[in-house]
C-alpha angles and dihedrals in degrees: 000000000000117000115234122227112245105241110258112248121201120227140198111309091020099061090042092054088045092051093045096051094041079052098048088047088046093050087043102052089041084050086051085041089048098041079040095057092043094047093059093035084055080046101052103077094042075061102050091049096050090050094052088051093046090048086047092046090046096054081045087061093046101049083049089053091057098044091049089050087062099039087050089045088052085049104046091037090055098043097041101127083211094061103034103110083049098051086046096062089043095060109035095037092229126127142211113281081211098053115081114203115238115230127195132196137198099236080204097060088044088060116088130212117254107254116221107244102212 
């Protein structure tokens, strides 16, 4: 048969030593937990307020990006070569010499009314 080990058993000056250093690691690892805790909640409104500049600066480059859209649709709508002598006329108010305006009239405005010759 095997032989068993007799449990160690930990005596005076040992059992002290091994308190003391499972104390000091506890006391060590709840003072990193602690500075740990104060440092994030020091950090927390530094990170609130960064947030609430990054959302700001992001609605200000959205509202950029549509103007810029218009801005971009005027330009490529002015400057379009298939459009120019259109664009022209727009702008100046002038029109083409070679161009005759068509004018219609209501036959039934142009009538007048019989006056009564008494």
């Amino acid at each position: 048969m095997a032989r068993q080990k007799a449990p160690m058993v930990i005596r005076g000056k040992a059992r002290q030593s091994l308190v003391l250093e499972s104390t000091v690691k506890l006391t060590v690892n709840i003072l990193l937990a602690v500075v740990a805790t104060v440092t994030l909640a020091k950090l927390f409104p530094y990170y609130r307020q960064q947030k609430a500049e990054l959302d700001l600066l992001n609605h200000s480059i959205l509202s950029l990006e549509k103007e810029h859209d218009g801005v971009w649709h005027d330009f490529s709508h002015n400057f379009d070569p298939e459009q120019f002598g259109r664009i022209m006329r727009e702008q100046s108010g002038q029109e083409d010499p070679t161009r005759h305006p068509i004018v219609l009239i209501d036959p039934l405005q142009n009538s007048q009314p019989a006056s009564p010759t008494e």
